[in-house]
gemmi code that builds the backbone of each chain (N, CA, C; Angstrom):
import gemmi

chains = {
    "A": [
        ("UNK", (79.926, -1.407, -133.339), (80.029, -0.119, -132.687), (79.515, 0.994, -133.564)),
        ("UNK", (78.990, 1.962, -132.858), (78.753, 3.355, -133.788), (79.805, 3.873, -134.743)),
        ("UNK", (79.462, 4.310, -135.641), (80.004, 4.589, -136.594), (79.819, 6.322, -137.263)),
        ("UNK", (81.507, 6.857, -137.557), (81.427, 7.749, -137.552), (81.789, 8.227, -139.540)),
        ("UNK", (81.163, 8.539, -140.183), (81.627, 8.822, -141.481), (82.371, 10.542, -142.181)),
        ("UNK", (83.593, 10.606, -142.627), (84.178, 11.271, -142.917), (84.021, 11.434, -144.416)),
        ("UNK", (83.707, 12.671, -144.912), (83.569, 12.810, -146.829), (84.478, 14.081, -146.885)),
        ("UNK", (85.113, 14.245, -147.868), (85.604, 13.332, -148.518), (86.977, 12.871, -147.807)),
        ("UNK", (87.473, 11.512, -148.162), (88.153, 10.814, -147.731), (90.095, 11.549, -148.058)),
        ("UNK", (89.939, 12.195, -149.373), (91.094, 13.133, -149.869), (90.514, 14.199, -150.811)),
        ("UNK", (91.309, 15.035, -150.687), (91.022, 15.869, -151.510), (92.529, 17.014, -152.158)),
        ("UNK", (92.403, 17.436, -153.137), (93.390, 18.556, -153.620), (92.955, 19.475, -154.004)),
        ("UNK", (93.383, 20.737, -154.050), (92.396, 21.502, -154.407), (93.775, 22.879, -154.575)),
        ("UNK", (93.860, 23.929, -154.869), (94.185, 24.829, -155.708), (94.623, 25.920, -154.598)),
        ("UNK", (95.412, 26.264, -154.317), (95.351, 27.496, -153.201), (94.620, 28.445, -153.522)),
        ("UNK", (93.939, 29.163, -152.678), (93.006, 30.022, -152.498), (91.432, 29.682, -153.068)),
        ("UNK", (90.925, 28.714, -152.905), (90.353, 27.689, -152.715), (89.631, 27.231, -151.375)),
        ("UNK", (88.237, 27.415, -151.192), (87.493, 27.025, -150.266), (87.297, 25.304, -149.869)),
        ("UNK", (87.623, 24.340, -149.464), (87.434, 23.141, -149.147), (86.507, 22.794, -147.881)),
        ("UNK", (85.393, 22.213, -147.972), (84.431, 21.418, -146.818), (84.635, 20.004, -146.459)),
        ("UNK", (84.224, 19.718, -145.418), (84.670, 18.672, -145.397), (83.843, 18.177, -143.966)),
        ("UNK", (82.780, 16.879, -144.280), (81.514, 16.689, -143.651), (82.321, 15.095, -143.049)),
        ("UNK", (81.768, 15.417, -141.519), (81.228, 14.397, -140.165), (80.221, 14.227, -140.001)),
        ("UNK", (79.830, 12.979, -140.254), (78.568, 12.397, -139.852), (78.634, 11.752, -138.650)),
        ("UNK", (77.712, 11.593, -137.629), (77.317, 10.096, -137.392), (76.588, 8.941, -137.872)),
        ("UNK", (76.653, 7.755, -138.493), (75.608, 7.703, -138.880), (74.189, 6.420, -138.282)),
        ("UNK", (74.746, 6.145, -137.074), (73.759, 6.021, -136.388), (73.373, 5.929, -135.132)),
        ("UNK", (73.829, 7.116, -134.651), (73.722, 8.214, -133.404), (73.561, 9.111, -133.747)),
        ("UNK", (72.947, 9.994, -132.612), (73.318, 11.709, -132.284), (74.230, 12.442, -131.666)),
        ("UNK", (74.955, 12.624, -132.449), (76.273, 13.273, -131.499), (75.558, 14.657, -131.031)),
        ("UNK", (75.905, 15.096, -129.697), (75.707, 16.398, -129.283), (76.618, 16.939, -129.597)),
        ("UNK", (77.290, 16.938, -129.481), (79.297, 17.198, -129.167), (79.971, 16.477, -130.784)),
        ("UNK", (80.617, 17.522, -131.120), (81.560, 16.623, -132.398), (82.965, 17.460, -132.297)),
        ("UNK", (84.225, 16.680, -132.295), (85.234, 17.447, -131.950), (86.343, 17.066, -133.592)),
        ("UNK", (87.240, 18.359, -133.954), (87.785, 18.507, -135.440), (89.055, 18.250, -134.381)),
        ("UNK", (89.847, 17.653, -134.831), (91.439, 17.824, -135.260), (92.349, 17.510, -136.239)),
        ("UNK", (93.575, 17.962, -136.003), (94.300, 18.209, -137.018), (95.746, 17.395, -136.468)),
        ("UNK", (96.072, 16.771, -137.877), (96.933, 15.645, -137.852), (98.318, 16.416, -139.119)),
        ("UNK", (99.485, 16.621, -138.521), (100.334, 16.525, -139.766), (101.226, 14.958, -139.535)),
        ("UNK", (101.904, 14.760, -141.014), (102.160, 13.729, -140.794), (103.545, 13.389, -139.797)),
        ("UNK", (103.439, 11.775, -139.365), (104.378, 11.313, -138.314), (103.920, 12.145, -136.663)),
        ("UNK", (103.151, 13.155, -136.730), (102.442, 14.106, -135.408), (100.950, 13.488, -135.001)),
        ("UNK", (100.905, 14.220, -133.607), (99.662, 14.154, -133.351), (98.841, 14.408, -133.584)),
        ("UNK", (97.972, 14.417, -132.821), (96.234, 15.003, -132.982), (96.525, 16.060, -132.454)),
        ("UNK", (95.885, 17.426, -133.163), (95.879, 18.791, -131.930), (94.406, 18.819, -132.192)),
        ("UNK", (93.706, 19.049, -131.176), (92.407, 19.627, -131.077), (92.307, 20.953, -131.814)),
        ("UNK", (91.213, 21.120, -132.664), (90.879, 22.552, -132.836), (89.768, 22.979, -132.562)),
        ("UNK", (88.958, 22.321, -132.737), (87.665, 23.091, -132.043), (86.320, 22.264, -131.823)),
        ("UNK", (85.725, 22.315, -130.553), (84.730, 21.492, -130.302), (83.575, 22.530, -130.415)),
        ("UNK", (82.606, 20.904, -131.585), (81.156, 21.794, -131.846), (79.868, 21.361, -131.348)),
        ("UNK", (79.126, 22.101, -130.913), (78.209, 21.685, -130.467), (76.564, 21.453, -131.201)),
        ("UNK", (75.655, 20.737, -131.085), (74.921, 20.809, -132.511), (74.144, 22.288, -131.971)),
        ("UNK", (73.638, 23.053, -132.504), (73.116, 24.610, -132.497), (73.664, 25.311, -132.317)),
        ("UNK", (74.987, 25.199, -131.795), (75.540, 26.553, -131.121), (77.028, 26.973, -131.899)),
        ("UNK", (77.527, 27.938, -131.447), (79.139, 28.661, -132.740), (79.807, 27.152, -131.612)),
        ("UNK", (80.342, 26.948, -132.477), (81.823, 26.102, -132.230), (82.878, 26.991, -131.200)),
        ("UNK", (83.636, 26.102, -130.217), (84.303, 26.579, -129.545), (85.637, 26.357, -129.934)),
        ("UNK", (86.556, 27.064, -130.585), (87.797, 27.233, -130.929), (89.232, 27.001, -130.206)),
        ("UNK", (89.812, 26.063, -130.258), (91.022, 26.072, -129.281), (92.376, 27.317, -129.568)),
        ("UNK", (92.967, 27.866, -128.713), (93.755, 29.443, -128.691), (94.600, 28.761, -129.701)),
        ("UNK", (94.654, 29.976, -130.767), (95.286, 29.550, -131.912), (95.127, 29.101, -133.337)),
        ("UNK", (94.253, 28.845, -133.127), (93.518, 28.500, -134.162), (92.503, 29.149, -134.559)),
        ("UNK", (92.547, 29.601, -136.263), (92.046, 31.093, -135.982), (90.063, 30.956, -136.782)),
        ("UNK", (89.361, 31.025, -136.213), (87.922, 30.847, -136.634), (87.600, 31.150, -137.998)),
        ("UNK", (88.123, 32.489, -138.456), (87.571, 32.681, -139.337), (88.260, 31.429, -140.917)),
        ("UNK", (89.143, 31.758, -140.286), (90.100, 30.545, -141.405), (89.349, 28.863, -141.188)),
        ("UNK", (88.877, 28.660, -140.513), (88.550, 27.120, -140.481), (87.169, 27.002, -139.834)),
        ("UNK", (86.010, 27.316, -140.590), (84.244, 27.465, -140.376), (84.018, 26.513, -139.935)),
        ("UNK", (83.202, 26.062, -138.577), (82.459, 24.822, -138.217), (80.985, 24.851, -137.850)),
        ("UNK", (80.515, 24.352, -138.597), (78.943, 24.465, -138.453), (78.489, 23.087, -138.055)),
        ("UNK", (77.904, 23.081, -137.114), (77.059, 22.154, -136.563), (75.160, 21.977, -136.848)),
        ("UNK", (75.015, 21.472, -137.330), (73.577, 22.311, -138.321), (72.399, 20.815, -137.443)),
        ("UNK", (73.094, 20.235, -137.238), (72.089, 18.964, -137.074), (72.866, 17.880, -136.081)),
        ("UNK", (71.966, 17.280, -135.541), (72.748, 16.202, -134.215), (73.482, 14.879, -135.271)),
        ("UNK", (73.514, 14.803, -136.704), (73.833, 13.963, -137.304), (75.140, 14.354, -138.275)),
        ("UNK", (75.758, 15.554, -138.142), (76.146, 16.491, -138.986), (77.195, 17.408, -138.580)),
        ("UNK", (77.962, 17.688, -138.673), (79.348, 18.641, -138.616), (80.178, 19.060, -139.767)),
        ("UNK", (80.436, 20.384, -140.129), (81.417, 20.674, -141.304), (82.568, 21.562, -140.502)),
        ("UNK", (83.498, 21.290, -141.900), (84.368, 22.278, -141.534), (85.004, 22.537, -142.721)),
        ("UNK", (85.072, 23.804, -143.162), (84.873, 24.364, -144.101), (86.948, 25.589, -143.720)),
        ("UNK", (87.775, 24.660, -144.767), (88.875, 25.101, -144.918), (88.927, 26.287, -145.738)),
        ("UNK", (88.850, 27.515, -145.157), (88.495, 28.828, -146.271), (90.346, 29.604, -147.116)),
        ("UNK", (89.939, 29.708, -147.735), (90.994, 30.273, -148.947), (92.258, 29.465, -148.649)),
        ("UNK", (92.251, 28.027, -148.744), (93.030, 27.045, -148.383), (94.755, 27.550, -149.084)),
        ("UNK", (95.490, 27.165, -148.014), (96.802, 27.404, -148.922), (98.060, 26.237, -148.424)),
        ("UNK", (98.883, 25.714, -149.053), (100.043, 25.085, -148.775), (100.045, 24.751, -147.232)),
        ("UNK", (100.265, 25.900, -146.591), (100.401, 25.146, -145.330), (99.201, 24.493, -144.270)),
        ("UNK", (97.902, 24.727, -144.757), (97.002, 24.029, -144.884), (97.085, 22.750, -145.009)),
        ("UNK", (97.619, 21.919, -145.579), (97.735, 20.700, -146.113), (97.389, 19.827, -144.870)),
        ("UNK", (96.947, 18.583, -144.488), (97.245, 18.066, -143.025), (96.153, 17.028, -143.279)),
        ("UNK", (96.092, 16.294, -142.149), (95.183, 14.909, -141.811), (94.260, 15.885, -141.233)),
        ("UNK", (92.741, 15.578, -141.829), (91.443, 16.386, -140.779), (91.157, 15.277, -139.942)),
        ("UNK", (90.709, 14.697, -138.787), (89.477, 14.110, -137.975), (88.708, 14.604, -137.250)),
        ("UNK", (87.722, 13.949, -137.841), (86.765, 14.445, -136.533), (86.289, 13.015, -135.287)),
        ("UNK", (85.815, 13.773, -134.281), (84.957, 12.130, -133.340), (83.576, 12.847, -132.770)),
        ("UNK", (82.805, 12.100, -132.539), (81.595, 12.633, -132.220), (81.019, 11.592, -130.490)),
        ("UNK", (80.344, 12.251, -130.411), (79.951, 11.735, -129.042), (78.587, 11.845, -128.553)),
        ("UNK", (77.803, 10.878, -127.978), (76.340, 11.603, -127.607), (76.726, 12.553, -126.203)),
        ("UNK", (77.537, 12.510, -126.135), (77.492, 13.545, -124.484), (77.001, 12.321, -123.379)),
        ("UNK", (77.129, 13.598, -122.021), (77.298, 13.113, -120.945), (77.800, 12.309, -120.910)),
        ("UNK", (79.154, 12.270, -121.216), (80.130, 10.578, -120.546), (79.939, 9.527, -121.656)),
        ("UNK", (79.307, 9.564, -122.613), (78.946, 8.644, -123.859), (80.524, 8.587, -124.818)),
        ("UNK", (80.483, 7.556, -125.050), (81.525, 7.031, -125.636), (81.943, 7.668, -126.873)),
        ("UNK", (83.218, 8.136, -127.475), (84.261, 9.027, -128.741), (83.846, 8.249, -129.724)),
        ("UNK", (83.639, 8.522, -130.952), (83.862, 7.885, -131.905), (85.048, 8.135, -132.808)),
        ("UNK", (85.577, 7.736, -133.612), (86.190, 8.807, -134.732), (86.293, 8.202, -136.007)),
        ("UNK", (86.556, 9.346, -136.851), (85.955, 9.020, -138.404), (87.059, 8.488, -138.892)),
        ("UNK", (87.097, 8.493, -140.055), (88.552, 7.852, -140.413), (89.391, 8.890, -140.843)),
        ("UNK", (89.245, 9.987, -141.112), (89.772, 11.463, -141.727), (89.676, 11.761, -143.225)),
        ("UNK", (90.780, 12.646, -143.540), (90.149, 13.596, -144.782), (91.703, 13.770, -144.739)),
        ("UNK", (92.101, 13.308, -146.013), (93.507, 14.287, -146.017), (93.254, 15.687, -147.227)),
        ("UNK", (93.897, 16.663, -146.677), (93.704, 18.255, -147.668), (94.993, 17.977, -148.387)),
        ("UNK", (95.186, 18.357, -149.698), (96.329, 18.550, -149.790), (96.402, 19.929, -150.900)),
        ("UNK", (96.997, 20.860, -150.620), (96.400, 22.176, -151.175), (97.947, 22.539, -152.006)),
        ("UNK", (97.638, 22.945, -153.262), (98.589, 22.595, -153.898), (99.194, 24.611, -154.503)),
    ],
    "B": [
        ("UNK", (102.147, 23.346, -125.512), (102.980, 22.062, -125.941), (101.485, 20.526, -125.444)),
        ("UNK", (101.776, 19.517, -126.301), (101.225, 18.285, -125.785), (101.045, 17.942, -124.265)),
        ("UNK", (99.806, 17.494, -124.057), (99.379, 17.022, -122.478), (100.418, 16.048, -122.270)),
        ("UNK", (100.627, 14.592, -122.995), (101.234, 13.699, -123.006), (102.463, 13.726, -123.821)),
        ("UNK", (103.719, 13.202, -123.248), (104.774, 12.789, -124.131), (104.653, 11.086, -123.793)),
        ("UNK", (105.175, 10.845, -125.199), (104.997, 9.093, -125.144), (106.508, 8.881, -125.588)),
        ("UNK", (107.239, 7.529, -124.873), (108.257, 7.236, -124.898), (108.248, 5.269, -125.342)),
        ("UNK", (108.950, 4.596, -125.848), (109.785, 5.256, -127.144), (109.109, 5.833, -128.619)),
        ("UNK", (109.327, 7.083, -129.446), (109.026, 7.590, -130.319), (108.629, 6.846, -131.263)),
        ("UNK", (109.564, 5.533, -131.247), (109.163, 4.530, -132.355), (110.164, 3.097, -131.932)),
        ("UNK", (109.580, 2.087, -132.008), (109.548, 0.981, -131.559), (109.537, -0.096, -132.554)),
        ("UNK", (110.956, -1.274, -132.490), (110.518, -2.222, -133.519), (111.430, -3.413, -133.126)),
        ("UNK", (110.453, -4.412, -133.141), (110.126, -5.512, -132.280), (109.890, -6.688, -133.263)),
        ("UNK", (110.358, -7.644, -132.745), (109.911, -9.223, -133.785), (108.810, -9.673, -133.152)),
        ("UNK", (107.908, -10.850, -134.055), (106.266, -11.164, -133.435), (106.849, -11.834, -132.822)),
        ("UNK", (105.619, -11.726, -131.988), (106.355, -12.542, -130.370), (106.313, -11.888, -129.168)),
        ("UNK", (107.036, -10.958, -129.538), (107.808, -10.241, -128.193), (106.557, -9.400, -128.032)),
        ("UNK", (107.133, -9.238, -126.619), (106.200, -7.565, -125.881), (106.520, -6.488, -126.068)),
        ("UNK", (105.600, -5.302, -126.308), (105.957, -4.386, -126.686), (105.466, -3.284, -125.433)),
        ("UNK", (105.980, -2.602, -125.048), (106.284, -1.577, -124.007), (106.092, 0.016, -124.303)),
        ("UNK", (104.731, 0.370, -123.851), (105.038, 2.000, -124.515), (104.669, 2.768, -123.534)),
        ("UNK", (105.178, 4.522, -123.428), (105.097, 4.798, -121.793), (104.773, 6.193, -122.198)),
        ("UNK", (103.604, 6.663, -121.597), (103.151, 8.219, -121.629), (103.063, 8.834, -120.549)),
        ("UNK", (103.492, 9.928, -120.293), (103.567, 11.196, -119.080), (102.481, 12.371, -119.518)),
        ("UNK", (102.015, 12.691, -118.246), (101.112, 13.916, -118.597), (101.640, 14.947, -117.598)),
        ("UNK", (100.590, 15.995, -117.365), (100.850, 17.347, -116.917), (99.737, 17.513, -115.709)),
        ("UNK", (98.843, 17.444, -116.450), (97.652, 17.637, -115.017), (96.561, 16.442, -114.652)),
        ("UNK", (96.067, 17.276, -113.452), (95.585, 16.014, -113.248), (94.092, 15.379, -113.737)),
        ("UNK", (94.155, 14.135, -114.401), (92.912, 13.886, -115.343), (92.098, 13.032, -114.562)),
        ("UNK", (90.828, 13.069, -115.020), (89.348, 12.440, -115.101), (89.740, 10.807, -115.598)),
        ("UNK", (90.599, 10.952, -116.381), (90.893, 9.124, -117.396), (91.927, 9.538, -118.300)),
        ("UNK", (92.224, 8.495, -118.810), (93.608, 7.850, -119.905), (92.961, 7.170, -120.772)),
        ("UNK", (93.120, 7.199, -121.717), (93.007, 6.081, -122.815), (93.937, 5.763, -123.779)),
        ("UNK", (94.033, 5.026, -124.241), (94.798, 4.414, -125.637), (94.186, 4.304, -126.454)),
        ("UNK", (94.797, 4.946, -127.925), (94.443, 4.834, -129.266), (95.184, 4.298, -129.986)),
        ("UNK", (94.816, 3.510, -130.999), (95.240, 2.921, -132.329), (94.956, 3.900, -133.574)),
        ("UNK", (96.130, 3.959, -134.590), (95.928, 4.508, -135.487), (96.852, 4.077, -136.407)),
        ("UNK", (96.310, 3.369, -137.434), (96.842, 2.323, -138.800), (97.288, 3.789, -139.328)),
        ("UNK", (97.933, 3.440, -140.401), (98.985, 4.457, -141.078), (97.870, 5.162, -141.949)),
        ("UNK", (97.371, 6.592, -142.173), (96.247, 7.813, -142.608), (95.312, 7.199, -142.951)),
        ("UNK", (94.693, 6.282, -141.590), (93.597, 6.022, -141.193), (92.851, 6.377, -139.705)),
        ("UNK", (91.868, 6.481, -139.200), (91.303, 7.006, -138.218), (92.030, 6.560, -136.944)),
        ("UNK", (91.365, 6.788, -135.957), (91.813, 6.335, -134.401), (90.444, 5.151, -134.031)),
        ("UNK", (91.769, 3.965, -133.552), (90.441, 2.816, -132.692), (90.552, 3.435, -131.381)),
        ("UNK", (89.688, 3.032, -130.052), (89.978, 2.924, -129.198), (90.014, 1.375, -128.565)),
        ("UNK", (91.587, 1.552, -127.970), (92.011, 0.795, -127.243), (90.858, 0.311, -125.719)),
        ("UNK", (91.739, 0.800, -125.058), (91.476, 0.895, -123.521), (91.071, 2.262, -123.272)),
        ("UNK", (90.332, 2.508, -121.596), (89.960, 3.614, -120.495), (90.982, 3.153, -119.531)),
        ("UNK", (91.398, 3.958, -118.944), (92.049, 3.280, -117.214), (91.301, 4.543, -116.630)),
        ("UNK", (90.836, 4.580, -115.481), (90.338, 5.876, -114.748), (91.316, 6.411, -113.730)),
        ("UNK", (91.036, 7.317, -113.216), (92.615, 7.940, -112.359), (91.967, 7.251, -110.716)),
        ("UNK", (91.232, 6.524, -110.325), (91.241, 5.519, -109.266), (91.817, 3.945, -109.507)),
        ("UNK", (92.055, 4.048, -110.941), (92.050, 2.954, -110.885), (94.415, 2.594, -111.640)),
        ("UNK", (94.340, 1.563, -111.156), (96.012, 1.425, -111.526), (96.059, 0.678, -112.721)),
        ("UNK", (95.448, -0.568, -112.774), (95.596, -1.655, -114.154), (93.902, -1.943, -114.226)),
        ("UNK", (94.919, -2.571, -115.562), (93.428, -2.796, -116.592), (94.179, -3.459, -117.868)),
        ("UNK", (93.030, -4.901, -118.230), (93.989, -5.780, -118.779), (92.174, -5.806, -119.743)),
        ("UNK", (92.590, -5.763, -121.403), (92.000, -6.010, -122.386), (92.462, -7.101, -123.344)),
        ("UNK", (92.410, -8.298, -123.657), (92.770, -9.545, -124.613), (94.625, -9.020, -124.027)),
        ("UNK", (95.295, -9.011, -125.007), (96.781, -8.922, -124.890), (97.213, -7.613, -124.236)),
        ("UNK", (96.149, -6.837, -124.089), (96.472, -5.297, -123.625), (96.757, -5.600, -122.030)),
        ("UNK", (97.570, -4.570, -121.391), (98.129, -3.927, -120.514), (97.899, -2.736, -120.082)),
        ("UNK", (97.095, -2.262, -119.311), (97.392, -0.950, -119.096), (97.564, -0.310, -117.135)),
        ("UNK", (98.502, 0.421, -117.435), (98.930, 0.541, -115.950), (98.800, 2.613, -115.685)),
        ("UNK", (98.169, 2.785, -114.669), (98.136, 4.086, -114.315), (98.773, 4.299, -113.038)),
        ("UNK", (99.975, 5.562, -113.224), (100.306, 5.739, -111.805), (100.623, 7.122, -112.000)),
        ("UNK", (99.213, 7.881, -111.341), (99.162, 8.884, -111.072), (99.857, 9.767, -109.912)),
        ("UNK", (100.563, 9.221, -109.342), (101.319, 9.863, -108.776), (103.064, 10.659, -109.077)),
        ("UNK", (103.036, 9.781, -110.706), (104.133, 9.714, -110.996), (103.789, 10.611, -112.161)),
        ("UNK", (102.441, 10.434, -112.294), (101.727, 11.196, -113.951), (102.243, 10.486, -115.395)),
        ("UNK", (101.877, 9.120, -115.227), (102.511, 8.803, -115.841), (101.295, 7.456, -116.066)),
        ("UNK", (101.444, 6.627, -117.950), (100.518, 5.514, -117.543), (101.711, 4.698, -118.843)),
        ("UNK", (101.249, 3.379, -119.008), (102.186, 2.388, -119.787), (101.116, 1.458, -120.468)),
        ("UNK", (101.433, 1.145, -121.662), (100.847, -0.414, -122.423), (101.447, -0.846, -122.923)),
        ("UNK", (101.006, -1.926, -122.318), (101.882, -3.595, -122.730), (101.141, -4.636, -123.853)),
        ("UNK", (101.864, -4.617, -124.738), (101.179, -5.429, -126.094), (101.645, -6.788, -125.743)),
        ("UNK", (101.396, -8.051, -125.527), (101.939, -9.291, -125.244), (101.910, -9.828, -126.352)),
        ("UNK", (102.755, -10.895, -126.687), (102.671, -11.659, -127.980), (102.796, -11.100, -129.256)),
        ("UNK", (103.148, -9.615, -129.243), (102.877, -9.418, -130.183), (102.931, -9.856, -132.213)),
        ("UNK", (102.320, -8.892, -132.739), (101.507, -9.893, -134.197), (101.812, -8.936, -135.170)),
        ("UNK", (102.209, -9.068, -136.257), (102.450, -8.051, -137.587), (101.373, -7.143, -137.443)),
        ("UNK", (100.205, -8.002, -138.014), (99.071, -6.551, -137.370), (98.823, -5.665, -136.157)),
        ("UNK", (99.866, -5.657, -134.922), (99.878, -4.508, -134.209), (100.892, -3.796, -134.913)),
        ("UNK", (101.433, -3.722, -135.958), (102.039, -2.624, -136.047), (100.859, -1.017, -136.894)),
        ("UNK", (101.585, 0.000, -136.089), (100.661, 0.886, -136.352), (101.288, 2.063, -135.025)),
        ("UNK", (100.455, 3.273, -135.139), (100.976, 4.101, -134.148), (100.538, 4.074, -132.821)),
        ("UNK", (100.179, 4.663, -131.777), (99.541, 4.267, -130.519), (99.605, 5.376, -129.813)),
        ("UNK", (98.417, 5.842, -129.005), (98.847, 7.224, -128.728), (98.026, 7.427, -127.529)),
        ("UNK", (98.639, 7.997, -126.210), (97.631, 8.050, -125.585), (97.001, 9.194, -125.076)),
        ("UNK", (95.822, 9.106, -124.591), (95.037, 10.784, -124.577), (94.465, 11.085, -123.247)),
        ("UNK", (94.525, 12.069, -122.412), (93.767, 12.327, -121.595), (92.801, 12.894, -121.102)),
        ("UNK", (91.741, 13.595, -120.148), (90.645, 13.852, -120.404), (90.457, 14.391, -118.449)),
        ("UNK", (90.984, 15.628, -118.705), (91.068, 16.520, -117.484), (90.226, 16.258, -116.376)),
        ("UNK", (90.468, 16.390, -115.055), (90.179, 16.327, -114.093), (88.581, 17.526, -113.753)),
        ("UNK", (87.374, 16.917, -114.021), (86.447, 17.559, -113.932), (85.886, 17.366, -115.297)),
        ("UNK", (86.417, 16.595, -116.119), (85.872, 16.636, -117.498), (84.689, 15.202, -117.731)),
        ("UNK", (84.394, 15.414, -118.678), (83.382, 14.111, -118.740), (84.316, 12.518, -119.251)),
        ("UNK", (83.782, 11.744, -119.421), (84.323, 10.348, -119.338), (85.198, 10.300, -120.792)),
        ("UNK", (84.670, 10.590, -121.782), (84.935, 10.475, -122.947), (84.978, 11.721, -123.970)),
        ("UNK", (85.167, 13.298, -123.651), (85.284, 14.626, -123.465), (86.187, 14.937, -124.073)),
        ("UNK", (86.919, 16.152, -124.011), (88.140, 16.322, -124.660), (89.235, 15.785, -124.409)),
        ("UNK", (89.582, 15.595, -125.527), (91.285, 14.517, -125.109), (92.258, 15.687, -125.646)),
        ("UNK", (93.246, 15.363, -124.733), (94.608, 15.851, -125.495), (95.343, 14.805, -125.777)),
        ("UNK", (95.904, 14.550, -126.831), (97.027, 13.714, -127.370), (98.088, 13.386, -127.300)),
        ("UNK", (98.927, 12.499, -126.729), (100.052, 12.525, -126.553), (101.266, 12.328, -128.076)),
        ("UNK", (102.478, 12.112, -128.118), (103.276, 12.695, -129.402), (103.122, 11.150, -130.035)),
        ("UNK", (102.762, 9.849, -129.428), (102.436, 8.902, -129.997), (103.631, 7.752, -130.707)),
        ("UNK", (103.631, 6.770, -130.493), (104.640, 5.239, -130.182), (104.701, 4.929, -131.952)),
        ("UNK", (105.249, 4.937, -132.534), (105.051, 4.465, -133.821), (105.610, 2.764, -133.131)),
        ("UNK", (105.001, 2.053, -133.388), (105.419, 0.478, -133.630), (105.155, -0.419, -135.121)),
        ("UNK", (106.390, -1.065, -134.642), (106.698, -1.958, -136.076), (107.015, -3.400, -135.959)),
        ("UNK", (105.992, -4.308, -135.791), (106.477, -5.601, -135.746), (106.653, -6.373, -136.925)),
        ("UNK", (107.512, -6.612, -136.607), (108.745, -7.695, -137.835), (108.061, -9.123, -137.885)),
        ("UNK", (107.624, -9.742, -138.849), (106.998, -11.209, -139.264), (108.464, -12.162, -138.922)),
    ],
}
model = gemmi.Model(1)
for chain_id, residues in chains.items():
    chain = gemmi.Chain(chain_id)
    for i, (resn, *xyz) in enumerate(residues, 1):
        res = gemmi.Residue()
        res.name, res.seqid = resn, gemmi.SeqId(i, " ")
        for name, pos in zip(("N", "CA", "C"), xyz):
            atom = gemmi.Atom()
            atom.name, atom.element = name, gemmi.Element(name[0])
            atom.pos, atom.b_iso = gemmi.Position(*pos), 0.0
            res.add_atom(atom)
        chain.add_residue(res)
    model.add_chain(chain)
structure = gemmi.Structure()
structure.add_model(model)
structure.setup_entities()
């Protein structure tokens, strides 16, 4: 099956502290790549679906400027945790999709842990 | 709040036995699916059931939709140490594409006993 790659796999990093954190596909084109957010023993909440060229669409609540998603390429998605702090901390995933009705993938995630 | 609540929260079962897990939603969806998710590792996908359709049977999988009740179920048969893991199921709104946005339900922790 297609395969979706997540970098980095963990990370720690310092409060107030910028963290990225790259979705690939890596052998498809996702049109569509969707971020969520995992705390532990919880679900998945959606945060924002990206599209490749266009601003990312943000789910209510989740606040844009705090969590950057750039879609730069049909192979490619970031999301860029800005001035990371404690409650930040959480499971990232992403899944990607070629569109129209084409089948989810998902990566394996990214845990933040912001200290 | 979550599209789906999944019932029981957490589940633990000897190999062998069947395991039983039951999600409710809110509106009305396009499809259902089931996910697997090993302990802070990614999501497999399970199964699709579509909202025409009621069952749908994958190797030991189960899956039953009854949209009238808003409600869908999976049945693990036989189960094996390696199904233990969480299970969660997601839906994908009425007008939405096949495989589109999901919402998540609060998800089955299971634990089968060797």
């Amino acid at each position: 099956g297609a395969v979706v790659s997540q970098h980095p796999s963990w990370v720690i990093c310092k409060s107030g502290t910028s963290v990225k954190i790259e979705c690939r596909s890596l052998d498809f084109q996702a049109t569509t790549m969707f971020w969520y957010r995992q705390f532990p023993k919880q679900s998945l909440m959606l945060m924002a679906t990206s599209n490749e060229g266009s601003k990312a669409t943000y789910e209510q609540g989740v606040e844009k400027d705090k969590f950057l998603i750039n879609h730069a390429s049909l192979t490619l998605s970031t999301l860029t945790v800005t001035s990371a702090h404690p409650e930040d901390s959480s499971f990232y995933i992403c899944s990607a999709t070629i569109g129209g009705g084409g089948e989810l993938f998902f990566g394996e995630g990214s845990r933040l842990t912001v200290l | 709040s979550q599209q789906g609540e999944e019932d029981p929260q957490a589940l633990s079962i000897q190999e062998g036995e069947n395991a039983t897990m039951n999600c409710s939603y809110k509106t009305s969806i396009n499809n259902l699916q089931w996910y697997r998710q090993n302990s802070g590792r990614g999501l497999v996908h399970l199964i699709l059931i579509r909202s025409n359709e009621r069952e749908k049977h994958r190797g030991r999988l189960r899956v039953t939709l009854d949209t009238s009740k808003k409600s869908s179920s999976l049945l693990i048969t036989a189960s094996r140490a390696a199904d233990t893991a969480s299970y969660f199921c997601a839906t994908v709104r009425a007008g939405g594409t096949s495989y589109g946005k999901l919402t998540f339900g609060q998800g089955t922790i299971l634990t089968v006993h060797p």
